[in-house]
C-alpha positions as a printed Julia matrix, in Angstrom:
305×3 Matrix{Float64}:
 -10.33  -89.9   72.14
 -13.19  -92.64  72.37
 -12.95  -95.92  70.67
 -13.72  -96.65  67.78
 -15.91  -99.49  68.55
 -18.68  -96.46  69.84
 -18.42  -95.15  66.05
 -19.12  -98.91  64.46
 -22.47  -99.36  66.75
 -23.66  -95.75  65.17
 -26.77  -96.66  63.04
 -27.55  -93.06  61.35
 -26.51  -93.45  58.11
 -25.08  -89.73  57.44
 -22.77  -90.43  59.78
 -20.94  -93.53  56.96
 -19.17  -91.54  54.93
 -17.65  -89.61  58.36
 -16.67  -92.31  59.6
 -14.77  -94.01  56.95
 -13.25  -91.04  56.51
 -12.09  -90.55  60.07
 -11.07  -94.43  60.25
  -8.72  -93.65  56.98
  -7.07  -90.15  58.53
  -6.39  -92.13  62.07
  -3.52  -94.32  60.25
  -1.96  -91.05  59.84
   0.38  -90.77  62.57
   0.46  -87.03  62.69
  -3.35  -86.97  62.7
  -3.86  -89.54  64.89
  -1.08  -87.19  67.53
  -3.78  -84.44  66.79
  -6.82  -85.88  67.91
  -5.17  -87.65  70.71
  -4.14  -83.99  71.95
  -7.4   -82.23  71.56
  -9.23  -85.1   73.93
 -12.88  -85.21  72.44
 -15.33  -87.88  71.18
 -15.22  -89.42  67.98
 -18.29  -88.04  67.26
 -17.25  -84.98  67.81
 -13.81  -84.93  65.71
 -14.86  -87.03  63.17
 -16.96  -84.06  61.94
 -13.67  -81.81  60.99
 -11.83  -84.59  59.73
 -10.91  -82.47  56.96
  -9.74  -79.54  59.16
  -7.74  -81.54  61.17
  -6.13  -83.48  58.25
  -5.15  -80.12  57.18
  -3.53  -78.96  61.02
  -2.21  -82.67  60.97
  -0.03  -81.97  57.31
   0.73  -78.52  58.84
   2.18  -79.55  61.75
   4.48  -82.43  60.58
   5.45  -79.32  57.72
   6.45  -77.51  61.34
   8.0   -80.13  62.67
  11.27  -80.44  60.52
  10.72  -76.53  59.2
  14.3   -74.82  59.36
  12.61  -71.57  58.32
  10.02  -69.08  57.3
  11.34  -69.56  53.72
  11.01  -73.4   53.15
   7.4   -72.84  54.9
   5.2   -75.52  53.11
   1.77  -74.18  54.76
  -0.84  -72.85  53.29
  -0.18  -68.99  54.62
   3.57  -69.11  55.28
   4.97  -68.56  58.85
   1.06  -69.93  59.83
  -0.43  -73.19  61.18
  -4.07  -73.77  60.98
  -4.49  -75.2   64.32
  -7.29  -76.36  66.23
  -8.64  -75.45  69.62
 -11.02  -77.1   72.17
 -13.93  -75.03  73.13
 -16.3   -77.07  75.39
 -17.35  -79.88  73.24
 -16.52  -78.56  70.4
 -13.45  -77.46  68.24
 -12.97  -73.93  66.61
  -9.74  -73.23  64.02
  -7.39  -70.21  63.78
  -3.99  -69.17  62.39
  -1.08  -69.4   64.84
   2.13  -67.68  63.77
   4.86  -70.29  63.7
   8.45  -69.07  65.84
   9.84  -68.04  63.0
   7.09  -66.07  62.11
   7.18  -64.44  65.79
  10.52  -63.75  65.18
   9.78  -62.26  62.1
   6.76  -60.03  63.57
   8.91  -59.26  66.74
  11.99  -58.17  64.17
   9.13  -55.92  62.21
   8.14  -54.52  65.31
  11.0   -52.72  66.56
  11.9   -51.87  62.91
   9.17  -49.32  62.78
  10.76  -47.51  65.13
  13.45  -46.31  62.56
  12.54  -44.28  60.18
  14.9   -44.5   56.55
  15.18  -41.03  54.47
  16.49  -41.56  51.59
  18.71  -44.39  53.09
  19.08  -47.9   51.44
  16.49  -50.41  53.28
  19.39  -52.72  53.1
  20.4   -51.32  56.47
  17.24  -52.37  58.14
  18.7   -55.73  59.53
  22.08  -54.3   60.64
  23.38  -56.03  63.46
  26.74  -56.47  65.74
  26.74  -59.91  65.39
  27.46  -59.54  61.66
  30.08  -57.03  62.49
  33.55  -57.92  61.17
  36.11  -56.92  64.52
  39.4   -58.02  62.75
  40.5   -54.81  63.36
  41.5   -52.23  66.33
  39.34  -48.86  65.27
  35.93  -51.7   65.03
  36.64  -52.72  68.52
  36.84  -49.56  69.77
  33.78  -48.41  68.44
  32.38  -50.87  69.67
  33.23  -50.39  73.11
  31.86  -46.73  72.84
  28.84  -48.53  71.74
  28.37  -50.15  74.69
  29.35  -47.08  76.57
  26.61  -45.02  74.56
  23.81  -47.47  74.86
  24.71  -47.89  79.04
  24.57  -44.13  79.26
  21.59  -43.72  76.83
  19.34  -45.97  79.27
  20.25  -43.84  82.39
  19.87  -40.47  80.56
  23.16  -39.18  80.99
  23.15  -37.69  77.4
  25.87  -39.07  75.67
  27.4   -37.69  72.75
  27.09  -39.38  69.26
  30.04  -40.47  66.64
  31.09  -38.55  63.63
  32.48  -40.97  62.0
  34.35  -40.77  58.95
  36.77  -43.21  56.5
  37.25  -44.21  53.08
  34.34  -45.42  50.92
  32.97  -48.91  51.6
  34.44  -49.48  55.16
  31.17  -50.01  56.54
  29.71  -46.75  58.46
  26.63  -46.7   58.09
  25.58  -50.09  58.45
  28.07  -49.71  62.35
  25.26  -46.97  63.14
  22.6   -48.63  61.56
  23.36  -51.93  63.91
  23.31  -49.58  67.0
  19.78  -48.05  66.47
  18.67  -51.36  65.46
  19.85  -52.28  69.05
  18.41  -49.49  70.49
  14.86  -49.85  68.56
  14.58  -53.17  70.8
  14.28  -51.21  73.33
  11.59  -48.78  71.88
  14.14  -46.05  71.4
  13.14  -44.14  67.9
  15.48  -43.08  65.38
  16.27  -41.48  61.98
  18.62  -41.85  59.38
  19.21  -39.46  56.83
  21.19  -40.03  53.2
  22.37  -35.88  53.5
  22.67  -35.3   49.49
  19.25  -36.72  48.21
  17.49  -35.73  51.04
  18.41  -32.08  50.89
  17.03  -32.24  47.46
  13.89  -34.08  48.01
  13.07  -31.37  51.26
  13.83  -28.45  48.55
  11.24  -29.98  46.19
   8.81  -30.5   49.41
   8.14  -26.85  50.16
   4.59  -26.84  48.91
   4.04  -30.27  50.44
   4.94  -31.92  53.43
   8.51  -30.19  54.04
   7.87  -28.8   57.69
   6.89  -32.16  58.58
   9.73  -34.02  57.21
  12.34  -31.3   58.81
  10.77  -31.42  62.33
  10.75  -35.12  62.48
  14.78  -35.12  62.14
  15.0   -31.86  63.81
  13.28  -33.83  67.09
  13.5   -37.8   66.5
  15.4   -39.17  69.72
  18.47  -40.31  67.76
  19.73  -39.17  64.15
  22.15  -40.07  62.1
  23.3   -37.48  58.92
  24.85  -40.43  56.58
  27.13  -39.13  54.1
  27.31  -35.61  54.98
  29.59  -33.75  52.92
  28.64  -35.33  49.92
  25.68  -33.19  49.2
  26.14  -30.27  46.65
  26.49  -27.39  49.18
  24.41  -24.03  48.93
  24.14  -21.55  51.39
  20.2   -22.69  52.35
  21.02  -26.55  52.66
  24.26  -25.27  55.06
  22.51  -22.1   57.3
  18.81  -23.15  57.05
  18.92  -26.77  57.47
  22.1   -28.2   58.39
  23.08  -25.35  60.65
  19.49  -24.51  62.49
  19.41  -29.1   62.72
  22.61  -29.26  64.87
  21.93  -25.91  66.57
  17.91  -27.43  67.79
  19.73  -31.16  68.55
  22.7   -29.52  70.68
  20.34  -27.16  73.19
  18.0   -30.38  73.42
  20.75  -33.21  74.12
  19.6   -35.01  71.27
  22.32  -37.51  70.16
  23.64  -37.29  66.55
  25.4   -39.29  64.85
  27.1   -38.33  60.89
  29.24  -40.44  58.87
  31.37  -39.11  55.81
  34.65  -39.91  53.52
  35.73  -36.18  54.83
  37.49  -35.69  58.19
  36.24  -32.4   60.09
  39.14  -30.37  58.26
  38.1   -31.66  55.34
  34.31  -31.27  56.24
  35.15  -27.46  57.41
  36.62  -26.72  53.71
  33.76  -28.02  52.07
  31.14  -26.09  54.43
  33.27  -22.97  53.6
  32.5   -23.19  49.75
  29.44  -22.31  48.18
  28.13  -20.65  45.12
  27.63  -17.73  46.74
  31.94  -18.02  47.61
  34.26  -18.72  50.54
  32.21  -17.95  53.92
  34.83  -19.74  56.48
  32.58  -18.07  59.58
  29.44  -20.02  58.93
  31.71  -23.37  58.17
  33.59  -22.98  61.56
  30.38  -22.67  63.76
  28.7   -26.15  61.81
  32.14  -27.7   62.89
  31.78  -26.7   66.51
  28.51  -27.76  66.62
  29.02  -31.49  65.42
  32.77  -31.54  67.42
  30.6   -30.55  70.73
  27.58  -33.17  70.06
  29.7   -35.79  68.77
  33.08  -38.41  69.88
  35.15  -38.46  66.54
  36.37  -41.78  65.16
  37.92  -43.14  62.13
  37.23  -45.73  60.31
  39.74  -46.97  57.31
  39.95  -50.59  55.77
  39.4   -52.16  52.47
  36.41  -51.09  50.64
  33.78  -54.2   52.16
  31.61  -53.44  49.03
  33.64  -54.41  46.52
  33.84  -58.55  48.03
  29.99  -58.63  47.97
């Protein structure tokens, strides 16, 4: 920055009210750190005084900022920064780290897809998962297993994994393909019961493209099968055909449910058409050959929160 003293001997007149502006803004520590950085003449600087009083305030907001919520800028998770060019000085909005985070976080995100799910799943993650007991830390060993094999495409099998209400399934899952999304991997997961019903009411709209993008998304999890009211069309045409097109292509699957398979195999075999135990045993092979079965029982985790 050039002296001052260069600014005082400056006998245009339109330059007065610049310059006692500038002189005021320079016993601003935070603006005087700015200019000092950016290494042009006063001349120069003293012309975005404003603009740079405005970076100055944002950055000392920055400075102490322990997140994208207490953001006191004018476009949160921004900083309206300044930038040399030649002589000169040009302004844009820089996304804060928190905001990188934040876009970085968003990023991978898209690569799951939620049907019917709750969104709440959307920042699952291990390092909120509660290990205090044995059948968590052996999942979670698989999950490490799964994820090793995944990246060397050795087609590992998926989890059915079933337990009382509340334990936490889903969100387990959820936390994997969140994992897996970092590392551009795409996946699905499907609430069974309302989705069945909102594909039935899709048949005149977009229902072939909805089925094929679960029938071929790289990972999948069914959440709460065995919850859905059962006919014969949700069981043969969709949830059969599904497993059936995922099994010949190695796609893993993943389910969760309150029913073990038994109990799974008995609901399959009921529907309002009567008992057809045939069609219920082959869904059963299908998800026992695609997918490592694992319990999960504890006290209901909903109920605390």
């Amino acid at each position: 920055m050039k002296k001052l003293s260069n600014l005082v001997q400056m006998k245009d007149e339109d330059w007065n009210d610049l310059k006692q502006n500038y002189v005021k803004a320079l016993k601003n520590p935070s603006f005087m750190e700015l200019v000092n950085l950016l290494e042009l003449e006063d001349d120069v600087l003293m012309k975005y005084t404003s603009s740079l009083e405005t970076s100055a305030n944002e950055y000392h907001h920055c400075k102490n900022c322990p997140g994208l919520k207490s953001c006191k800028n004018e476009i949160q998770g921004y900083l309206y920064t300044p930038k040399k060019v030649g002589s000169d000085i040009t302004f844009e909005y820089v996304a804060c780290s928190y905001q990188q985070k934040e876009e970085e976080r968003q990023n991978y995100q898209k690569n799951i897809t939620l049907f019917e799910a709750s969104t709440a799943i959307r920042n699952a993650s291990f390092k909120d998962v509660n290990r205090d007991d044995r059948n968590r830390l052996e999942l979670s060993r698989y999950f490490k297993e799964f994820m090793d094999q995944y990246e060397k495409k050795e087609h590992p099998k998926g989890i059915y994994l079933h337990g009382n209400f509340g334990t936490g399934k889903t969100y387990l899952i959820a936390a994997l393909f969140n994992e897996l999304a970092k590392k551009n991997v795409r996946s699905a997961i499907v609430y069974v019961p309302e989705f069945l019903r909102q594909l039935k009411s899709s048949f005149n709209t977009d229902y072939t493209l909805k089925y094929d993008y679960i029938k071929t998304v790289p990972l999948l999890l069914l959440d709460d099968i065995g919850a859905e009211n059962l006919t014969s069309w949700a069981r043969d045409e969709i949830i059969g055909t599904l497993l059936q097109y995922r099994m010949e292509e190695n796609l893993p699957t993943f389910f969760t449910s309150n029913l073990d398979l038994k109990q799974l195999e008995e609901h399959f075999a009921s529907t309002n058409s009567g008992v057809e135990k045939l069609k219920a045993r082959r869904i059963i092979e299908r998800i026992s050959y695609m997918a490592k079965d694992f319990q999960l029982t504890s006290k209901n985790r909903r109920v605390d929160k």
